[in-house]
C-alpha positions as a printed Julia matrix, in Angstrom:
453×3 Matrix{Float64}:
 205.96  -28.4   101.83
 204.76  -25.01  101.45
 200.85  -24.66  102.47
 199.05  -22.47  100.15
 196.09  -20.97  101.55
 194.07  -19.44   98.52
 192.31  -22.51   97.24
 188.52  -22.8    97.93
 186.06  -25.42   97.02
 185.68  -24.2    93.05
 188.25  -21.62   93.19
 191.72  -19.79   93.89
 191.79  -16.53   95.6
 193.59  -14.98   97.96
 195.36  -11.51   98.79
 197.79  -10.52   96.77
 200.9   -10.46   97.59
 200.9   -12.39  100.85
 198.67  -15.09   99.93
 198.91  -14.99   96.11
 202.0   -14.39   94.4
 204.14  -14.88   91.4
 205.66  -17.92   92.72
 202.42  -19.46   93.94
 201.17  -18.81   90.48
 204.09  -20.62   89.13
 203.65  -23.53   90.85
 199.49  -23.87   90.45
 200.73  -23.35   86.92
 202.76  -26.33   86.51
 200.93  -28.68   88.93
 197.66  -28.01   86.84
 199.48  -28.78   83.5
 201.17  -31.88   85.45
 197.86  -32.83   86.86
 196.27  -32.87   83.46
 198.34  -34.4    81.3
 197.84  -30.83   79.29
 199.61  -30.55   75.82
 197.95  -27.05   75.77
 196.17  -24.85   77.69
 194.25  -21.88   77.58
 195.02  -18.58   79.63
 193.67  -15.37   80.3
 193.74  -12.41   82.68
 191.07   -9.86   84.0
 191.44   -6.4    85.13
 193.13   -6.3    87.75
 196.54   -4.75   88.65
 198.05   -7.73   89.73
 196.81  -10.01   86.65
 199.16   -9.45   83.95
 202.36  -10.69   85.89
 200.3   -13.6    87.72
 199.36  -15.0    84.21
 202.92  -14.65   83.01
 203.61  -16.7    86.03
 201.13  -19.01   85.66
 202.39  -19.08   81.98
 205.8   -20.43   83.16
 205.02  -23.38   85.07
 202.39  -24.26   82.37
 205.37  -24.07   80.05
 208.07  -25.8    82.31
 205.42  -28.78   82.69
 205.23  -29.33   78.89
 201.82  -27.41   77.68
 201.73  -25.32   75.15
 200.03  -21.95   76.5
 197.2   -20.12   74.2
 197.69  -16.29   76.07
 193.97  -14.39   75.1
 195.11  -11.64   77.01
 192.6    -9.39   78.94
 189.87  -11.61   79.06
 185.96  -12.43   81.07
 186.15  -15.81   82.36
 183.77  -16.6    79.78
 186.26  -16.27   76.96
 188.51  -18.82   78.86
 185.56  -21.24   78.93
 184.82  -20.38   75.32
 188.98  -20.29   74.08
 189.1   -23.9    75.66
 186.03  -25.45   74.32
 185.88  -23.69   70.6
 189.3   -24.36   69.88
 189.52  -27.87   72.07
 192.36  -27.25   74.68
 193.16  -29.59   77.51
 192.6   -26.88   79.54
 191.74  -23.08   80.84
 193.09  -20.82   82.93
 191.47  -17.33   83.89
 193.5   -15.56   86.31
 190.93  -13.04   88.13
 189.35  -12.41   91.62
 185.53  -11.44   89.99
 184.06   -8.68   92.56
 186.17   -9.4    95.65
 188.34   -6.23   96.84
 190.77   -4.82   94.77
 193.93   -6.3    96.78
 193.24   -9.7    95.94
 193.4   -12.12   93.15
 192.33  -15.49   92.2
 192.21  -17.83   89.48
 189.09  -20.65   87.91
 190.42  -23.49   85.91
 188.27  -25.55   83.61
 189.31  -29.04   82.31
 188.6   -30.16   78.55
 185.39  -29.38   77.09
 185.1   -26.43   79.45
 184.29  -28.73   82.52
 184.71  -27.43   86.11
 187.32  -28.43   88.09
 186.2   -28.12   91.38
 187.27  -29.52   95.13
 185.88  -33.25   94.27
 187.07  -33.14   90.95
 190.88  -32.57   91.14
 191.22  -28.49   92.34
 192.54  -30.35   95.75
 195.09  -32.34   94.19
 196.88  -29.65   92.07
 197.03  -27.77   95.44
 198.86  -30.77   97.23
 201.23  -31.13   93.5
 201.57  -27.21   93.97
 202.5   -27.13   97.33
 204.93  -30.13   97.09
 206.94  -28.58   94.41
 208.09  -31.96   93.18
 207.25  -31.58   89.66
 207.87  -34.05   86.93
 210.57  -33.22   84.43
 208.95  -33.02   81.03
 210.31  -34.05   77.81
 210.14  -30.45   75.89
 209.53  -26.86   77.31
 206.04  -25.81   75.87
 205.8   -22.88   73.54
 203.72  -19.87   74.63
 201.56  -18.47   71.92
 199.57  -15.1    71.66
 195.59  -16.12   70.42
 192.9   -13.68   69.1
 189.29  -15.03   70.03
 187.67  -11.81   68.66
 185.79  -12.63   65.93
 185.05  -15.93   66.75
 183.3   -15.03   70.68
 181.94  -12.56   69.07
 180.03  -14.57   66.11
 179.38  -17.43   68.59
 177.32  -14.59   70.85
 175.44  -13.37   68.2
 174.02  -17.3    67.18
 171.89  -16.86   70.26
 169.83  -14.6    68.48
 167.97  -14.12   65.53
 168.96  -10.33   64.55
 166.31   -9.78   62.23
 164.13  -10.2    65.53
 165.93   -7.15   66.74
 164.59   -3.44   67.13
 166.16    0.01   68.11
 166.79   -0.02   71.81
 168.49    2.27   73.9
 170.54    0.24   76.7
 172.3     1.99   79.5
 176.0    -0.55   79.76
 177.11   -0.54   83.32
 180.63   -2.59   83.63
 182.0    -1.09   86.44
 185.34   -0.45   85.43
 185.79   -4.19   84.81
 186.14   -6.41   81.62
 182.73   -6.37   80.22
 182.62   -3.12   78.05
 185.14   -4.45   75.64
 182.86   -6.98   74.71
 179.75   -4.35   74.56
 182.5    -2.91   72.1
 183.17   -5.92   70.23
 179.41   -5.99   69.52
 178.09   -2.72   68.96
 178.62   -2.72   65.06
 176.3    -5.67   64.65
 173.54   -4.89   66.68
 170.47   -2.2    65.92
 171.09   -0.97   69.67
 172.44    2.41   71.11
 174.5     2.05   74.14
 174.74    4.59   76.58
 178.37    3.45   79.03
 178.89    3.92   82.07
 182.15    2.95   83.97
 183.01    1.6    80.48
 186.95    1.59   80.71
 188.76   -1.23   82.43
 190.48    0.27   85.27
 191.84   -2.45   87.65
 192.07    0.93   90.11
 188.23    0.54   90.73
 187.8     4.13   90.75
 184.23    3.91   91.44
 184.39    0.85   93.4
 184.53   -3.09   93.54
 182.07   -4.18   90.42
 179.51   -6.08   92.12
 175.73   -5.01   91.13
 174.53   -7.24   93.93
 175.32   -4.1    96.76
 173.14   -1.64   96.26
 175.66    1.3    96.15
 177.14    0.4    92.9
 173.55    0.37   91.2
 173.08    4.12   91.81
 175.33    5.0    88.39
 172.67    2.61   86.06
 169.82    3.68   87.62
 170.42    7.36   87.0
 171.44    6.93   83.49
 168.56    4.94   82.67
 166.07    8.12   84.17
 168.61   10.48   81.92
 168.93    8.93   78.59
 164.92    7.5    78.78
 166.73    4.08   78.56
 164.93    0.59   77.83
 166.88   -1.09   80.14
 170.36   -1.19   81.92
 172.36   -4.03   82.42
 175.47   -4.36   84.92
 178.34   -7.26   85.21
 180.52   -7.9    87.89
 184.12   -7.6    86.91
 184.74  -11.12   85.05
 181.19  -10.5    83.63
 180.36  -14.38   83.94
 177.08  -12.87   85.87
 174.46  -10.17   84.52
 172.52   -8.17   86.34
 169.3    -6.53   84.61
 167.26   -2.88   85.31
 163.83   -2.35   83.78
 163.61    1.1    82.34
 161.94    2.57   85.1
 165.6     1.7    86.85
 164.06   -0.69   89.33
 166.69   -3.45   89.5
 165.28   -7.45   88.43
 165.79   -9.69   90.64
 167.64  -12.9    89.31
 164.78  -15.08   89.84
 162.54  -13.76   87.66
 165.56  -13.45   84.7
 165.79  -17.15   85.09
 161.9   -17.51   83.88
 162.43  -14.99   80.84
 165.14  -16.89   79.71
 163.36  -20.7    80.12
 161.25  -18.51   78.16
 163.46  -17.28   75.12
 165.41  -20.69   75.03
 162.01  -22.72   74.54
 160.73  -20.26   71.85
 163.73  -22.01   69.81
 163.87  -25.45   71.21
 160.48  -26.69   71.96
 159.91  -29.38   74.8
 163.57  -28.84   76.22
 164.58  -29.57   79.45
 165.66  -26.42   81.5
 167.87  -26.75   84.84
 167.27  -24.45   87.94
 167.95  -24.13   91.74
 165.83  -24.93   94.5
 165.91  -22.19   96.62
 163.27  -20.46   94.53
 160.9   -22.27   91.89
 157.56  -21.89   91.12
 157.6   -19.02   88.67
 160.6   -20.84   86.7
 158.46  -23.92   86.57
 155.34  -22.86   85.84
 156.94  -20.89   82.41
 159.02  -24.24   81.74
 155.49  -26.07   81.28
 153.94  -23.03   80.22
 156.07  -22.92   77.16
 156.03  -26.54   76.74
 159.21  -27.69   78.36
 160.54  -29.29   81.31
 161.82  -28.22   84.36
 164.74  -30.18   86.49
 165.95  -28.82   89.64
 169.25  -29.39   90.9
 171.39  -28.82   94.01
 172.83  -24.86   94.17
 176.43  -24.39   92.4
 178.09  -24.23   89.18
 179.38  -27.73   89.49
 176.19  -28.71   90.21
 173.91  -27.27   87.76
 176.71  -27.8    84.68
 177.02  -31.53   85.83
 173.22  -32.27   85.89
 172.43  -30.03   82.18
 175.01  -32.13   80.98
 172.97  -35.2    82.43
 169.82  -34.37   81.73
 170.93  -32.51   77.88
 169.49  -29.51   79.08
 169.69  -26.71   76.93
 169.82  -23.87   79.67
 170.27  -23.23   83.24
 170.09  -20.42   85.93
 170.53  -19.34   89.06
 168.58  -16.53   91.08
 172.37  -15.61   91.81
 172.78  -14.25   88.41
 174.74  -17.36   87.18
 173.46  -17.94   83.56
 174.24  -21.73   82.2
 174.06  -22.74   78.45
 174.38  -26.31   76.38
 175.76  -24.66   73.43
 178.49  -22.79   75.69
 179.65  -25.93   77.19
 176.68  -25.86   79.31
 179.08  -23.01   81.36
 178.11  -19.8    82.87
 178.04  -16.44   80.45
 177.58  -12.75   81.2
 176.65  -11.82   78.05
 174.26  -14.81   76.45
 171.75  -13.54   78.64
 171.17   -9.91   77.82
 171.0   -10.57   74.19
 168.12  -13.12   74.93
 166.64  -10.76   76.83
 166.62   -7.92   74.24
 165.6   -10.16   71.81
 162.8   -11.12   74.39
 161.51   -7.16   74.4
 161.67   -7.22   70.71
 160.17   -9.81   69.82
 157.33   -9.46   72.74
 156.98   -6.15   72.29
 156.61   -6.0    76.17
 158.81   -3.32   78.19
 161.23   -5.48   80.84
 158.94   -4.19   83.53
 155.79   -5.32   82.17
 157.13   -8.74   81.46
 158.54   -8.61   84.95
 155.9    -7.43   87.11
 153.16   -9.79   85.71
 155.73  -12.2    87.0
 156.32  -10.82   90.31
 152.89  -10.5    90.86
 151.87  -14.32   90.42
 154.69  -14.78   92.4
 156.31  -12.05   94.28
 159.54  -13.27   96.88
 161.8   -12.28   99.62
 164.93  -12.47   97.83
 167.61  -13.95   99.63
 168.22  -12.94  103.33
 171.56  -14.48  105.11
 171.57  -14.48  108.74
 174.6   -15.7   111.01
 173.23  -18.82  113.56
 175.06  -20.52  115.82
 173.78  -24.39  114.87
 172.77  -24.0   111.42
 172.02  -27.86  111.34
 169.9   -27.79  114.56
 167.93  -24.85  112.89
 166.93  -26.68  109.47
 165.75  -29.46  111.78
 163.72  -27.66  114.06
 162.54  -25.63  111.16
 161.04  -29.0   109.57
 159.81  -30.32  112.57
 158.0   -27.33  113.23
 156.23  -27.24  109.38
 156.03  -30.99  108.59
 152.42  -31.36  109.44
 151.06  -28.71  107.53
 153.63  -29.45  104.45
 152.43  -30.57  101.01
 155.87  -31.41  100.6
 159.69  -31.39  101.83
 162.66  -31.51  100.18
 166.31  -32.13  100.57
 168.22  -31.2    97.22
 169.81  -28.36   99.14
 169.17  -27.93  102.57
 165.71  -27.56  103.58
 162.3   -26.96  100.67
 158.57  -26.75  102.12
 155.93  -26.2   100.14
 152.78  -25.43  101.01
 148.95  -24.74   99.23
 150.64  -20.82   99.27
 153.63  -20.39  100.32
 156.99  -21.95  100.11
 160.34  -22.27  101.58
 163.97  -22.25  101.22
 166.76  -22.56  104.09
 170.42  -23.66  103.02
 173.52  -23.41  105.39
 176.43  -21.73  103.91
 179.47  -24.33  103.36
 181.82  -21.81  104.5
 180.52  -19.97  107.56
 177.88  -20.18  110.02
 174.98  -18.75  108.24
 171.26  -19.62  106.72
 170.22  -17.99  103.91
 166.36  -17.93  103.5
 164.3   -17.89  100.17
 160.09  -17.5   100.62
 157.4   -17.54   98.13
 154.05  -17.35   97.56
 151.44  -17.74   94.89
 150.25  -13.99   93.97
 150.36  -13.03   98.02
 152.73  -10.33   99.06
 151.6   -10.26  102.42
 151.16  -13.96  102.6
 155.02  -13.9   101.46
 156.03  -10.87  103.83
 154.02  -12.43  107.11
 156.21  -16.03  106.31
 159.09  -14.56  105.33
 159.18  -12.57  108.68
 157.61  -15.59  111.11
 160.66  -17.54  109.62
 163.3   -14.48  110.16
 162.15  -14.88  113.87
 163.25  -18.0   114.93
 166.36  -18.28  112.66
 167.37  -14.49  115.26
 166.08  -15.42  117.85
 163.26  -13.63  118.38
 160.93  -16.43  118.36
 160.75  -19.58  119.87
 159.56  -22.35  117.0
């Protein structure tokens, strides 16, 4: 048996070509087809150097185990959830690494109907059939098929909104050299906007680095082109574009938290009294616009598996993350980079609000620390002493994921990472910077150190 070393708890990825290579690829190919009993199969590629001849790969052993393979090409991971669901495959296949460094690679597989396949829900069992390479002889060799998704992605985007709700805006388009500006492409004809790109082409050489909006460094590019062109907003992907990233027009850069409300927001202007799924590391503003706008808000544990299994429990027509992850029922309840800025657009539009205003009157009622990660040596010991320390003076505590306080002010989020030995902290408070900022750091000093709870 061959160990392969790439596959995480939702994922594939590795570095390429000494963890992930064509003959890896060949056999995650055919034990995923074998696994699933797949007649046919979606597949698609991102940017990156190394993606065209992993998906042939991948292709292969999809092929030698029987399915029929549905190539889209250059592709988001989106349109591999959206190829699989739309046109009912057994399966998808998007063969990219996202925003890690340019020398690896990766791959996300969905099942029928778009749903995750994850490390409790059969990801560690193709690895085993992979790394085995005892493979079941199939019956026929499956057929491998080119597929245009164009027009229909494109018309399935534009349902979200009601384009007659739409106004001139001027949008600065940040994709970072990765997949997204073909799809700002795709759209441009049907939409009253003017886009000003930057970064647009795909260039799997990440000339101007990694696409990930979340450092800092790569938001310098959208924040200056939004002072130049006198932009409404800017909005930046990472390289698979299944996350969005938003600037108001004075370039200050949204956090996700606050997204999450404006879009509870847009999605109950249409669907009155729906439920709407978020995270628990930061809540208050997301539920107090769920009830606001007469809906209902569910909170479930952090993670795509997670939120996608309880919307489809709960029939809940959206759900997001303050990590930029964007969830929707009518997408297969999966994760989409571009759903959200066309909500959000139509949000200005309609509101006639500028991003910032809409944003600040939120940040004000509840302003936050964002998240801060900090290594630890017990992370477990921490949480406890953390509640042991707050349990008197806490309204309530909660365990969906890791450790929620709440207090008459003030709340709290601490979650261990499942991968390394690190907290990451979330505080709140209700219209209190300082409040928030005198918490956030009393908190920062025992999980360093500094402070003794």
């Amino acid at each position: 048996m061959t160990e392969i070393t790439c596959f995480k708890a939702y994922d594939l990825r590795g570095r390429v070509p000494e963890q992930l290579n064509e003959d890896v690829a060949y056999r995650v190919g055919r034990a995923f087809a074998e696994f699933l009993g797949a007649n046919t199969v979606a597949l698609g590629h991102d940017i990156r150097l190394s993606s065209p001849a992993l998906a042939q790969a991948v292709a292969r052993g999809l092929r030698d185990a029987g399915a029929n393979v549905y190539d889209i090409g250059l592709c988001g991971t989106e349109e591999i959830y959206f190829s699989t669901f739309h046109y009912g495959f057994d399966g998808g296949i998007a063969v990219t690494a996202s925003h890690n460094p340019k020398d690896y690679n990766g791959m996300k597989f969905v099942r029928d109907d778009s749903r995750p396949i994850s490390g409790d829900s059969g990801l560690f069992e193709i690895k085993a059939l992979a790394e085995s390479g005892v493979f079941a002889k199939p019956e026929t060799q499956g057929e491998l098929h080119s597929l245009d998704i164009a027009a229909d992605y494109r018309a399935h985007l534009l349902n979200y909104i009601d384009t007659q709700n739409l106004k001139p805006l001027k949008i600065v388009a940040h994709a970072g050299n990765g997949g997204a500006g073909r799809v700002i492409d795709l759209l441009e004809a049907h939409l009253p906007f003017e886009f000003i790109k930057v970064h647009h082409e795909a260039d799997g050489h990440f000339p101007n680095g990694v696409p990930n909006p979340l450092l800092p460094e790569n938001r310098t590019a959208a924040i200056e082109a939004i002072q130049q062109h006198g932009a409404d907003l800017g909005i930046a992907w990472d390289g698979d574009f299944d996350r969005c990233f938003f600037f108001a027009e004075n370039g200050s850069f949204v956090e996700g938290y606050y997204i999450v409300g404006l879009l509870a927001e847009a999605f109950l202007h249409h669907n009155a009294a729906a439920r709407i799924v978020h995270d628990p590391r930061l809540t208050w503003n997301t539920r107090q616009l769920v009830e606001q706008f007469g809906g209902t808000p569910v909170q479930s544990k952090t993670g795509h598996a997670f939120i996608k299994e309880r919307m489809r429990e709960e029939d809940a027509v959206y759900g997001g993350e303050m990590s930029a992850h964007h969830y929707f029922r009518d997408f297969a309840y999966c994760d989409s980079g571009m759903i959200p800025w066309l909500l959000v657009c139509e949000l200005i539009c309609r509101s006639g609000k500028s991003l910032s205003q809409m944003v600040s009157e939120r940040i004000a009622a509840f302003p936050c620390s964002g998240e801060i990660n900090n290594e630890v040596s017990d992370p477990a010991a921490l949480l406890k002493n953390a509640e042991a320390h707050y349990q008197d003076e806490a309204l309530s505590i909660d365990h969906t994921d890791g450790l929620s306080m709440e207090f008459a002010d003030w709340r709290f989020n601490l979650r261990m990472s499942n991968t390394e030995p690190v907290v990451r902290l979330n505080v709140e408070s209700r219209g209190n910077p300082d409040l928030m900022e005198q918490k956030r750091d009393e908190l920062l000093g025992f999980i360093t150190g500094k402070a003794d709870f």
